[in-house]
N, CA, C and O atoms as CSV, one atom per row, in Angstrom:
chain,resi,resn,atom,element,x,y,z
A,1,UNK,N,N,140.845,35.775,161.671
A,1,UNK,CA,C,140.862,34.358,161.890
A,1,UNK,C,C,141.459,33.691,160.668
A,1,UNK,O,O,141.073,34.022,159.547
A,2,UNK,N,N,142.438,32.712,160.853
A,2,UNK,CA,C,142.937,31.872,159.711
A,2,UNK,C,C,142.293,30.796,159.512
A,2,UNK,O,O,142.731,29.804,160.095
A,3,UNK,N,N,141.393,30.676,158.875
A,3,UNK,CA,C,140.262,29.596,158.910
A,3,UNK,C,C,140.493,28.139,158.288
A,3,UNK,O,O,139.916,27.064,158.448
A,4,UNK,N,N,142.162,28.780,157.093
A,4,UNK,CA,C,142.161,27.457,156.563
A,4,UNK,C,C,143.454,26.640,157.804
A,4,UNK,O,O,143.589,25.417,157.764
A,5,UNK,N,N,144.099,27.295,158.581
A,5,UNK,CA,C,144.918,26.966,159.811
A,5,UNK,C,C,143.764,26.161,161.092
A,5,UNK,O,O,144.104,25.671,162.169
A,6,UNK,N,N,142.540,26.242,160.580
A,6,UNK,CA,C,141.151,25.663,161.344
A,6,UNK,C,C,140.848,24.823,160.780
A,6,UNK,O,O,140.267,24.004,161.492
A,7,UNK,N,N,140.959,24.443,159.435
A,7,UNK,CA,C,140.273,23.508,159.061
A,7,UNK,C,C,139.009,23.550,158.425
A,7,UNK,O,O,138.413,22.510,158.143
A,8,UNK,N,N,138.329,25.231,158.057
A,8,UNK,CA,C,137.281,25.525,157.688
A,8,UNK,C,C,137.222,26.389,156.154
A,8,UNK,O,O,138.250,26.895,155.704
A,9,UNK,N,N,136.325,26.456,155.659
A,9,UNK,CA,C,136.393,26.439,154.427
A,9,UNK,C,C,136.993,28.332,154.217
A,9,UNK,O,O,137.073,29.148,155.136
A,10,UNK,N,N,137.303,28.558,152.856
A,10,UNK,CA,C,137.652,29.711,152.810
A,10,UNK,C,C,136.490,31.063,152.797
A,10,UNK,O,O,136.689,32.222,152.435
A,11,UNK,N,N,135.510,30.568,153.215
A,11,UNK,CA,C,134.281,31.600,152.946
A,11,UNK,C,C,133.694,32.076,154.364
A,11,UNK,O,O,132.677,32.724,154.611
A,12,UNK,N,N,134.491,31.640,155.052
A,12,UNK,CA,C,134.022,31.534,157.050
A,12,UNK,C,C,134.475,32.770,157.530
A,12,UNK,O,O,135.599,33.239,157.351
A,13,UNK,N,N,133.631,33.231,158.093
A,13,UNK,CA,C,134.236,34.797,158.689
A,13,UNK,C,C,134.133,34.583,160.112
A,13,UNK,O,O,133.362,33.742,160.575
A,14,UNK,N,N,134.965,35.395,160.908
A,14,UNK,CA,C,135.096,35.701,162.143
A,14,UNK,C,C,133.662,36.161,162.637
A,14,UNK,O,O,132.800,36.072,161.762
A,15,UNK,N,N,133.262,36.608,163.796
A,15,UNK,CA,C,131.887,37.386,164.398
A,15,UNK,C,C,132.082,38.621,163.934
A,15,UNK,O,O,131.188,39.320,163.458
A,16,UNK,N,N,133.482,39.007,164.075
A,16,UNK,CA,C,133.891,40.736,163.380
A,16,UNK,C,C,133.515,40.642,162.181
A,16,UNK,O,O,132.618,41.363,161.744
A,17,UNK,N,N,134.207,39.636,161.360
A,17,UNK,CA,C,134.017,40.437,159.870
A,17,UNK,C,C,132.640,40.312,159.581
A,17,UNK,O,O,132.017,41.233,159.053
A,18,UNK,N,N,131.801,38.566,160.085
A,18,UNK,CA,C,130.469,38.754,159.297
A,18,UNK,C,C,129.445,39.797,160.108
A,18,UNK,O,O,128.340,39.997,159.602
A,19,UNK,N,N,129.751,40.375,161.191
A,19,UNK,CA,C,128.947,41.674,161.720
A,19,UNK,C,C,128.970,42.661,160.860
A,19,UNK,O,O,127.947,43.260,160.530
A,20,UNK,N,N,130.490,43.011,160.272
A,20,UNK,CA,C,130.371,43.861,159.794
A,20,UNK,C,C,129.629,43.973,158.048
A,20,UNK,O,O,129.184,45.039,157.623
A,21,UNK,N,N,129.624,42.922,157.381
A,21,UNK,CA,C,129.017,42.621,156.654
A,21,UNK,C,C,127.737,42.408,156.541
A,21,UNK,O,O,126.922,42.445,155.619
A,22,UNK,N,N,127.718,42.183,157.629
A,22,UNK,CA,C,125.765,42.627,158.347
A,22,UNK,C,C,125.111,43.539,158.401
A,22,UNK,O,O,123.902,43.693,158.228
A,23,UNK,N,N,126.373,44.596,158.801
A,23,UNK,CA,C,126.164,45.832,159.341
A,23,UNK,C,C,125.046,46.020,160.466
A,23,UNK,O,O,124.225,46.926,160.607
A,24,UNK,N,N,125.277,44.898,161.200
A,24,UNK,CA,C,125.056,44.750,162.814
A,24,UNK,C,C,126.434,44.758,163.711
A,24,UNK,O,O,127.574,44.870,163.260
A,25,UNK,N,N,126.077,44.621,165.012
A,25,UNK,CA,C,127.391,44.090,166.060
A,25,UNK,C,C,127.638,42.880,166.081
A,25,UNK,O,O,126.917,41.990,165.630
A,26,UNK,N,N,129.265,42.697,166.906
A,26,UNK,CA,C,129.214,41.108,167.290
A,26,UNK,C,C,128.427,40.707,168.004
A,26,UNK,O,O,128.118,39.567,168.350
A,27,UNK,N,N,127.892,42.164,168.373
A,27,UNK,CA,C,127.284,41.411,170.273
A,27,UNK,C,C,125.714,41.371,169.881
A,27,UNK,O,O,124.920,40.782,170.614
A,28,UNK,N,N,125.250,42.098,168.551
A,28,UNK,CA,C,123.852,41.345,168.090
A,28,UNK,C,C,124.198,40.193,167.666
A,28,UNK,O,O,123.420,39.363,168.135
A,29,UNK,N,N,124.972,39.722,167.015
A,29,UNK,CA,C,124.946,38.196,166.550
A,29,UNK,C,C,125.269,37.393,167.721
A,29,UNK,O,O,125.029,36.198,167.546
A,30,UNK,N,N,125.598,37.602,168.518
A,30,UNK,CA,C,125.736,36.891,170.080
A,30,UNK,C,C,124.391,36.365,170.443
A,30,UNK,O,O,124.028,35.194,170.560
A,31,UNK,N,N,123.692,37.534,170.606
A,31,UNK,CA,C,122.146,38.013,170.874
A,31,UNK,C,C,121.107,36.835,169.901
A,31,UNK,O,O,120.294,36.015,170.329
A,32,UNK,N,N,121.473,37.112,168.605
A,32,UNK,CA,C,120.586,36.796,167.719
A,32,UNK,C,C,120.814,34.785,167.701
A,32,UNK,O,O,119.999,34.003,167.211
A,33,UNK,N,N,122.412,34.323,168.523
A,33,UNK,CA,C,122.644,32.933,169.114
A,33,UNK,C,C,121.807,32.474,170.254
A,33,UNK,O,O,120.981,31.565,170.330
A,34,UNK,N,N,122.254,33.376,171.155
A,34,UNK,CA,C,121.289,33.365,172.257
A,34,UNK,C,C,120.254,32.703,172.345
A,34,UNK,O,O,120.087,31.695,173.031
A,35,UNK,N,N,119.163,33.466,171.348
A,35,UNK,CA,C,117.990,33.830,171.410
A,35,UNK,C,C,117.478,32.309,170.404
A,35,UNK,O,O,116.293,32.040,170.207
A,36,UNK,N,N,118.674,31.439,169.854
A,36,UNK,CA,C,118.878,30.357,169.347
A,36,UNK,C,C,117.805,30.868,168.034
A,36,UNK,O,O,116.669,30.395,168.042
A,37,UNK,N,N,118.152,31.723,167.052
A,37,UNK,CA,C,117.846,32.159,166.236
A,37,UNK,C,C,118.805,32.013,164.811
A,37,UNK,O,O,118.304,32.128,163.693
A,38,UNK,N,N,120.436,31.708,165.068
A,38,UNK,CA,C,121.248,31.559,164.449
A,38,UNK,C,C,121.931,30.417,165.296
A,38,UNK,O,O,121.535,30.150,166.431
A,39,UNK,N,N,122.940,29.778,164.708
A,39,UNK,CA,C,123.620,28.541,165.415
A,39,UNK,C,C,124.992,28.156,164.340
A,39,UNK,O,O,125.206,27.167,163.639
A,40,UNK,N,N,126.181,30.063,164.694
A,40,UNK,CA,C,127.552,29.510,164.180
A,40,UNK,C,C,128.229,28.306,164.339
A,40,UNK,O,O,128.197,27.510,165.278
A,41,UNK,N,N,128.836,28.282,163.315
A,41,UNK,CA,C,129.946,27.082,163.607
A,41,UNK,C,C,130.679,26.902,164.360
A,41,UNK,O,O,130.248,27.699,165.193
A,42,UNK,N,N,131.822,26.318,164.975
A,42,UNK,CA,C,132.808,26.425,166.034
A,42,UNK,C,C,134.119,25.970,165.334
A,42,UNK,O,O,134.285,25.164,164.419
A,43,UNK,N,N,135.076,26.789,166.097
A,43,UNK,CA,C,136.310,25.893,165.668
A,43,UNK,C,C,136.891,25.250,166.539
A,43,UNK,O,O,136.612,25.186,167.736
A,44,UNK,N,N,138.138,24.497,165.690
A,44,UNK,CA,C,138.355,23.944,166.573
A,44,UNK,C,C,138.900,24.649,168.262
A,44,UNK,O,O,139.301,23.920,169.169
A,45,UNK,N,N,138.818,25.813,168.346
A,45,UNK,CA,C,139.425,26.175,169.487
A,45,UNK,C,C,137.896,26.985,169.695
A,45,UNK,O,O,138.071,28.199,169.798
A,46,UNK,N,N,136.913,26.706,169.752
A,46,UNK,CA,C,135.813,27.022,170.153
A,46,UNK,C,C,135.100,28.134,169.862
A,46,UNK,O,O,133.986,28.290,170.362
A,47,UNK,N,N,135.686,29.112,168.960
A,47,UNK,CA,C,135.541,30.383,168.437
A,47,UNK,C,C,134.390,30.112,167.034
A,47,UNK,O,O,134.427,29.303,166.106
A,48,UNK,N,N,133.353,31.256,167.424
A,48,UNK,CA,C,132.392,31.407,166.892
A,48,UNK,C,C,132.648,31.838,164.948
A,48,UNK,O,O,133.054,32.880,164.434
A,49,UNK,N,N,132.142,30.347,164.230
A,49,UNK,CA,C,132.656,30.906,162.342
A,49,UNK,C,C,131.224,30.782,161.353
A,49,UNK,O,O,130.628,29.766,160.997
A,50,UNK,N,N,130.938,32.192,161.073
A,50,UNK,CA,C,129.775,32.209,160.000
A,50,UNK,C,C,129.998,31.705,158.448
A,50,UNK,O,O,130.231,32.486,157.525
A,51,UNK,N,N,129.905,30.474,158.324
A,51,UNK,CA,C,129.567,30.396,156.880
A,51,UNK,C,C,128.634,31.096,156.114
A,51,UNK,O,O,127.820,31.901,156.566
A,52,UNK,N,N,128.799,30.699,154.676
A,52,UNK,CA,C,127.283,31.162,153.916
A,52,UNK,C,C,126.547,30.658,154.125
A,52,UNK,O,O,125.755,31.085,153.285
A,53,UNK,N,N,125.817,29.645,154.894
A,53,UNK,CA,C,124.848,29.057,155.382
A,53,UNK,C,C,124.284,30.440,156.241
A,53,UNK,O,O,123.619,31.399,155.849
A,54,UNK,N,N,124.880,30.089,157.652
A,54,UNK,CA,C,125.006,31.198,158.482
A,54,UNK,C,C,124.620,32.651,158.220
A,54,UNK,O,O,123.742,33.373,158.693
A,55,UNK,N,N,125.544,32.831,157.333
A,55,UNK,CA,C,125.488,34.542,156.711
A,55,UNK,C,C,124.086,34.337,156.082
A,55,UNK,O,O,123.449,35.315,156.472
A,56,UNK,N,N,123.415,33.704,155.442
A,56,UNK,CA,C,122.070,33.807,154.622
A,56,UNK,C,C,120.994,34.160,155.815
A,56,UNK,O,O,119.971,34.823,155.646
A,57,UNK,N,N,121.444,33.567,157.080
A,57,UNK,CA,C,120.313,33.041,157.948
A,57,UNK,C,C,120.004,34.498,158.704
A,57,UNK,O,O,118.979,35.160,158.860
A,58,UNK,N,N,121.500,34.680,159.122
A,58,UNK,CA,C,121.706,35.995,160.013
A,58,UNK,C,C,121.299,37.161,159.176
A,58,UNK,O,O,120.805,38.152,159.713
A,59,UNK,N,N,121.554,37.065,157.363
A,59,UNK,CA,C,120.909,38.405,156.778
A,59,UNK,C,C,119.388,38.108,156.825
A,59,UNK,O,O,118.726,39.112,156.566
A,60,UNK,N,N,118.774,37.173,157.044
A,60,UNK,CA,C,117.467,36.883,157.336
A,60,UNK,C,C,116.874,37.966,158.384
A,60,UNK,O,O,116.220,38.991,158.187
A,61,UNK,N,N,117.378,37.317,159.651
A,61,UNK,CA,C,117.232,37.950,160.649
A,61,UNK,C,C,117.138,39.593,160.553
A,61,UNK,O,O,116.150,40.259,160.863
A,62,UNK,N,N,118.349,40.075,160.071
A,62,UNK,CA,C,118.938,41.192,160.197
A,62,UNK,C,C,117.903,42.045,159.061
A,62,UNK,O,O,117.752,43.236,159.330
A,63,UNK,N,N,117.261,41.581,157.950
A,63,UNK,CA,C,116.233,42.026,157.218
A,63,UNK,C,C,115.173,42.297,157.792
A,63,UNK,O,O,114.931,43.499,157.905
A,64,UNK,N,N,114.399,41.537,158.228
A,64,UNK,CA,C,113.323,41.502,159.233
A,64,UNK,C,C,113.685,42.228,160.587
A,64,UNK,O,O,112.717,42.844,161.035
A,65,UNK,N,N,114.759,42.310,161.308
A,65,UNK,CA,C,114.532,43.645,162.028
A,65,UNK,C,C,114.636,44.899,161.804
A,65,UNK,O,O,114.330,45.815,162.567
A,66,UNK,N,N,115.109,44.966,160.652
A,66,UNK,CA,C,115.132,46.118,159.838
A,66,UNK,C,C,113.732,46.704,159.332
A,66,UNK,O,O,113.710,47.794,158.760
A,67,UNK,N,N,112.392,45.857,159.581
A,67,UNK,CA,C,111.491,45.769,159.344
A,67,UNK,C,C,110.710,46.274,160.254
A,67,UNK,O,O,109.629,46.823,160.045
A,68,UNK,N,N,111.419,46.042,161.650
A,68,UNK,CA,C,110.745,46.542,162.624
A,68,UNK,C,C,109.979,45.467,163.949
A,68,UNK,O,O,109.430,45.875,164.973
A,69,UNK,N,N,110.193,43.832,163.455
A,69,UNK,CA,C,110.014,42.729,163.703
A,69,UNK,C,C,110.532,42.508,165.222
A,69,UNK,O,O,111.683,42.941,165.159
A,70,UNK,N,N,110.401,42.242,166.035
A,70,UNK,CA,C,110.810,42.191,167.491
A,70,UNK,C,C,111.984,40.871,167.373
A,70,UNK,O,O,112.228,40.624,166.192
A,71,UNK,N,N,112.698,40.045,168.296
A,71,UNK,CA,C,113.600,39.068,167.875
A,71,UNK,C,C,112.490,37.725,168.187
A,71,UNK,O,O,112.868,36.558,168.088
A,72,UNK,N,N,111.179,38.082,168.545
A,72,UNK,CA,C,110.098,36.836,169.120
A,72,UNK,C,C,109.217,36.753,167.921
A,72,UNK,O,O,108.495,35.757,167.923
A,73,UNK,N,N,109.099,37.521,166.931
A,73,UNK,CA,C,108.246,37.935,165.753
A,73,UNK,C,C,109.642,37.562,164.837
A,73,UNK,O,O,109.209,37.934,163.746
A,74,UNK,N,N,110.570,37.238,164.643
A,74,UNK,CA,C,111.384,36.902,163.580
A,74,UNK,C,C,111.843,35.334,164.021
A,74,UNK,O,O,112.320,34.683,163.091
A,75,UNK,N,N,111.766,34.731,165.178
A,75,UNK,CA,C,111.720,33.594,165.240
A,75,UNK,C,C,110.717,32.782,164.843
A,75,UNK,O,O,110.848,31.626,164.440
A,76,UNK,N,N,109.374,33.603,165.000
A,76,UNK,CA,C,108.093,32.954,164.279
A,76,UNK,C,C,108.065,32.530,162.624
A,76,UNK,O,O,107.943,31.521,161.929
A,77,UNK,N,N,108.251,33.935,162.484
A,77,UNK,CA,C,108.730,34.195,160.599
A,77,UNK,C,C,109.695,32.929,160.393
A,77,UNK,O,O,109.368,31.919,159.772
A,78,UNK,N,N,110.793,33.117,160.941
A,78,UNK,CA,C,111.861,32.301,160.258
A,78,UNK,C,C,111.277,30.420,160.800
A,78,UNK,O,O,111.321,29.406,160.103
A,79,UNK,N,N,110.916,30.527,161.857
A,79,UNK,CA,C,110.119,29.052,161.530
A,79,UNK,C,C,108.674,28.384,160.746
A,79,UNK,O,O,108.078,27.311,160.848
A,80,UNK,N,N,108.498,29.511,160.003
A,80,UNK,CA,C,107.646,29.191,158.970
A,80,UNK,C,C,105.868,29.829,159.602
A,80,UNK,O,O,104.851,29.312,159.139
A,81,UNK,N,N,105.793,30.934,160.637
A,81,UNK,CA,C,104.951,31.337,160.981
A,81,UNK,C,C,104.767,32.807,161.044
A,81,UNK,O,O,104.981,33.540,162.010
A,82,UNK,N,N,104.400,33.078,160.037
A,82,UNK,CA,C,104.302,34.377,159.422
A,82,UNK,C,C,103.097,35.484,159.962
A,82,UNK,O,O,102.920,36.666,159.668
A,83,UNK,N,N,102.377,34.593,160.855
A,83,UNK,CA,C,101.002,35.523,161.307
A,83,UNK,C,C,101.434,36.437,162.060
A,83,UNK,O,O,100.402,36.833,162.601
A,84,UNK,N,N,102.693,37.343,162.658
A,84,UNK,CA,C,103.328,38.379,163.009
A,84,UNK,C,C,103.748,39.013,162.347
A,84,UNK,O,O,104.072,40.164,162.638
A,85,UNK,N,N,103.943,38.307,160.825
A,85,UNK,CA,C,104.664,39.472,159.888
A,85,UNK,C,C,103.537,40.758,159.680
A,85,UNK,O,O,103.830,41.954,159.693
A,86,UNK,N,N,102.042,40.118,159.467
A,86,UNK,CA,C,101.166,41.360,159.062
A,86,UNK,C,C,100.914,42.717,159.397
A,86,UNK,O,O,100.791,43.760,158.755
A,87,UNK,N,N,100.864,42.313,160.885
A,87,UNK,CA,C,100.797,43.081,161.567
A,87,UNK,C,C,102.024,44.053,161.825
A,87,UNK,O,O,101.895,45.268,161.670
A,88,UNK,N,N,103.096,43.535,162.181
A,88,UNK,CA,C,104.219,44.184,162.247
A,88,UNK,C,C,104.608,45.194,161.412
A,88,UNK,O,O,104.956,46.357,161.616
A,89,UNK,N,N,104.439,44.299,160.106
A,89,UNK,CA,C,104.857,45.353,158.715
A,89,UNK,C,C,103.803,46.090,158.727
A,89,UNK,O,O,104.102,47.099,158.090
A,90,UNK,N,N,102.545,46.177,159.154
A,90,UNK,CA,C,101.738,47.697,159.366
A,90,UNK,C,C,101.852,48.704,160.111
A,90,UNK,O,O,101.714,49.909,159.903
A,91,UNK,N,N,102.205,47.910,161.289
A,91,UNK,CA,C,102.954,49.183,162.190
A,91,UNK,C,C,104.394,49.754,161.899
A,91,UNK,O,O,104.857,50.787,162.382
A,92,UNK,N,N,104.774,49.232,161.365
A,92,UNK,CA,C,106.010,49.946,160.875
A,92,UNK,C,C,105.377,50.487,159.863
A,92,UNK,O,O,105.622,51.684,159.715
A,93,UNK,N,N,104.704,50.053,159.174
A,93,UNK,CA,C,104.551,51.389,158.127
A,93,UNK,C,C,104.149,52.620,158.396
A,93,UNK,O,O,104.594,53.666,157.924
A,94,UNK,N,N,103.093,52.439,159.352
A,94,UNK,CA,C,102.021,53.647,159.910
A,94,UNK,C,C,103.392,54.582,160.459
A,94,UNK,O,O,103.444,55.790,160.232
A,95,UNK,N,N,104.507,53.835,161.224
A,95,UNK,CA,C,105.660,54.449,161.927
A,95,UNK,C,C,106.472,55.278,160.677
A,95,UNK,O,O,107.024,56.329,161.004
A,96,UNK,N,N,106.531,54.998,159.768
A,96,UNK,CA,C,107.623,55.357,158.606
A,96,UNK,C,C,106.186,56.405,157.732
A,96,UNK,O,O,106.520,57.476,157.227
A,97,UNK,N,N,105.080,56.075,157.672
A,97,UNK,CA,C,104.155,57.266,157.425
A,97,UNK,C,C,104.371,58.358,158.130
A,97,UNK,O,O,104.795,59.448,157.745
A,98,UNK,N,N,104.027,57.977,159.287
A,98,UNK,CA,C,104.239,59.375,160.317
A,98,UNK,C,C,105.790,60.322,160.404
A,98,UNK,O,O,105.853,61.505,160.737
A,99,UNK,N,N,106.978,59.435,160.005
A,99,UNK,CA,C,107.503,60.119,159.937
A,99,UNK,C,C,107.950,60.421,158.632
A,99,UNK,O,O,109.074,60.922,158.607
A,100,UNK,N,N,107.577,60.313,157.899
A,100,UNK,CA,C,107.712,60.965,156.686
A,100,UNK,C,C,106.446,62.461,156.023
A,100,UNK,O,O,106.490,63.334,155.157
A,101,UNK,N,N,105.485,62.002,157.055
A,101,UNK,CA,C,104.304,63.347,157.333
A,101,UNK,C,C,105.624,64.692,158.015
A,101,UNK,O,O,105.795,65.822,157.557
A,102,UNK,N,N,106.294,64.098,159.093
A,102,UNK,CA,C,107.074,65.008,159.477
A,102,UNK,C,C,108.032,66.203,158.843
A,102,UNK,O,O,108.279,67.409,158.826
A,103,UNK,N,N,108.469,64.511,158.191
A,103,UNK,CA,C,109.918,65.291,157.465
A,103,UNK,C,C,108.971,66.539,156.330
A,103,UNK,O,O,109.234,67.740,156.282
A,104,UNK,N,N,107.762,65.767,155.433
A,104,UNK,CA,C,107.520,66.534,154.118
A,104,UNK,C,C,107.011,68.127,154.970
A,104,UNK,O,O,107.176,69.198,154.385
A,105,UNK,N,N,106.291,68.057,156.627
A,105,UNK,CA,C,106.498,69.235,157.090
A,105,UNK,C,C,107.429,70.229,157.303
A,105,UNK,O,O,107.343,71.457,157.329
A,106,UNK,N,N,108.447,69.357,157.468
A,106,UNK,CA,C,110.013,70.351,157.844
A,106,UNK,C,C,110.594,70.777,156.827
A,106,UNK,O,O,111.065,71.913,156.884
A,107,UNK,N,N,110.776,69.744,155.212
A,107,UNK,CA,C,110.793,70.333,154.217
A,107,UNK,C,C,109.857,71.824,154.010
A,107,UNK,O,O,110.288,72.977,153.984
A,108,UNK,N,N,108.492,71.355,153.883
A,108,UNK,CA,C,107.777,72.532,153.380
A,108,UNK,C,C,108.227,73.991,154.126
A,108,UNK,O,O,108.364,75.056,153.524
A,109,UNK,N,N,108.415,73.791,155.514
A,109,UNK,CA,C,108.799,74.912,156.546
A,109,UNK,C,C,110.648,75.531,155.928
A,109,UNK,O,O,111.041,76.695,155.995
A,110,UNK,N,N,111.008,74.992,155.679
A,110,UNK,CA,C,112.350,74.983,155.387
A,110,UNK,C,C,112.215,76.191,153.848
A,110,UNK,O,O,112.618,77.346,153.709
A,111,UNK,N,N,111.534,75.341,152.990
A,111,UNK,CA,C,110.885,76.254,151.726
A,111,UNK,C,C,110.240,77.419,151.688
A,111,UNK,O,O,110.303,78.225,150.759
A,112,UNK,N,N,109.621,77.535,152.667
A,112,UNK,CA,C,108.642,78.609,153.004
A,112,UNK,C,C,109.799,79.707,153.949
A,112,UNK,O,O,109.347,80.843,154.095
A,113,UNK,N,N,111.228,79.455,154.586
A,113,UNK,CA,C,111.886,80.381,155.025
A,113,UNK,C,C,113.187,80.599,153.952
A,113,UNK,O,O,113.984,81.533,153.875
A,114,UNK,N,N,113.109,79.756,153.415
A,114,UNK,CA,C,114.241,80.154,151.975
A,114,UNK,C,C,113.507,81.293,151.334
A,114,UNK,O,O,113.851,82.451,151.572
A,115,UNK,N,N,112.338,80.967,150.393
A,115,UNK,CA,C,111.733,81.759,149.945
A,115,UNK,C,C,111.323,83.272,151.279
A,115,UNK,O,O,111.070,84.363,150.768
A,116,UNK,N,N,111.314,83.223,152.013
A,116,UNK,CA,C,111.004,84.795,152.836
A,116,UNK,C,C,112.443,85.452,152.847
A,116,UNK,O,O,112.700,86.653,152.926
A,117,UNK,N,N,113.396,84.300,152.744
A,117,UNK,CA,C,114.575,84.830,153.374
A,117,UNK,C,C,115.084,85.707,151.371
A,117,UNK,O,O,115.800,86.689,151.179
A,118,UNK,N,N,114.607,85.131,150.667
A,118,UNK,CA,C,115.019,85.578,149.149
A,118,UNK,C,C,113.955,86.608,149.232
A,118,UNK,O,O,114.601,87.616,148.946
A,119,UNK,N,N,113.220,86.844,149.357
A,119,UNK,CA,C,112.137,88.296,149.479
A,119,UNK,C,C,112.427,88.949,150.199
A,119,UNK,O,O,111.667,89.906,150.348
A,120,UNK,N,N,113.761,88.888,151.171
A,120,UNK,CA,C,114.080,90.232,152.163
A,120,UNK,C,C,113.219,89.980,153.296
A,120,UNK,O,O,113.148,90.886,154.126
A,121,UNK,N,N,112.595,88.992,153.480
A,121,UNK,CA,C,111.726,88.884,154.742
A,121,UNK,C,C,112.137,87.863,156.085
A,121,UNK,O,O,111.313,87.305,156.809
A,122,UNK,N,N,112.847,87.823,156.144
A,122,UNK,CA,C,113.802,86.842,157.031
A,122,UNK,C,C,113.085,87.368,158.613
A,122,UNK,O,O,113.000,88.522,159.034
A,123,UNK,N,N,112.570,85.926,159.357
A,123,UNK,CA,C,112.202,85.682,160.505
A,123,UNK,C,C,112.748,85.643,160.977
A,123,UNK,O,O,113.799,85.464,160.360
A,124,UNK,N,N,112.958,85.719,162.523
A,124,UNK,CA,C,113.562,85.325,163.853
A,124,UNK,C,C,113.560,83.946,164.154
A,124,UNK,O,O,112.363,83.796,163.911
A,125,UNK,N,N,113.853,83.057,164.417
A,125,UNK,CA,C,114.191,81.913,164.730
A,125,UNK,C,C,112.988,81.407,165.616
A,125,UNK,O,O,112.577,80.258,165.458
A,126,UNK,N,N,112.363,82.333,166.636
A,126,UNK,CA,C,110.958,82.285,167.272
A,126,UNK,C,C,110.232,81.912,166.362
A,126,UNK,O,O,109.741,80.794,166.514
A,127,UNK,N,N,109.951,82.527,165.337
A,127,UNK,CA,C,108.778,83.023,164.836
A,127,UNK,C,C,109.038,81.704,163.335
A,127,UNK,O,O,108.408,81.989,162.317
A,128,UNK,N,N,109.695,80.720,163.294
A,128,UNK,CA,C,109.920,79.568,162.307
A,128,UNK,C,C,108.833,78.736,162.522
A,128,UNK,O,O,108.094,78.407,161.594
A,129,UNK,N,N,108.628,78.275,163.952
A,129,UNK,CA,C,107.542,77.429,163.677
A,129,UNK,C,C,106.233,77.428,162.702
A,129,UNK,O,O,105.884,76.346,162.232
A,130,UNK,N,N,105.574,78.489,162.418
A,130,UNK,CA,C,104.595,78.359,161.672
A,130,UNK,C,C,105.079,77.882,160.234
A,130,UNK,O,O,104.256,77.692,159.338
């Protein structure tokens, strides 16, 4: 987008570029309009332009679902009602506990067939689970 051929300042990104700077989609920031959670600019030919206003709001968003926050639990948050954050951020944790119980299992299993496999004792692929 030629933004200053728009009339808009030089810091305005297309839906492409500030997605990708999001490192979301266009079609979540569509979503995250929608859901009247964000509210781009327009140009003059009606095409959707994220300022830094914008970009602050949408990395808002995009933090908090990263969190694990539903898009009805980050509209709360971002209007100044936080009694979903508590909860949320516990279940995501308990979620990121559990899988990190996993992984330090698959590590340990992983260690425990290196080491058999350096002692000449190398398992069958059956017999890994334990």
């Amino acid at each position: 987008m030629n933004s200053s051929a728009q009339g808009l300042d030089a810091q305005v990104l297309n839906p492409s570029e500030a997605a990708g700077k999001l490192g979301v989609s266009a079609k979540a920031l569509r979503l995250y309009e929608q859901r009247g959670l964000i509210a781009p600019r327009r140009t003059a030919a009606g095409w959707r332009a994220y300022g830094p206003d914008e970009m602050v709001r949408a990395a808002e968003i995009v933090a908090l679902r990263a969190l694990g926050l539903s898009l009805t639990q980050v509209a709360r948050v971002l209007d100044g009602d936080p009694q979903d954050l508590g909860p949320a951020l516990a279940a995501q944790q308990a979620a990121l506990e559990g899988r990190l119980r996993e992984l330090s299992a698959t590590v340990e299993k992983v260690q425990r067939l290196r080491t058999d496999l350096t002692r000449g004792e190398a398992r069958p692929p059956a017999n890994w689970r334990a």
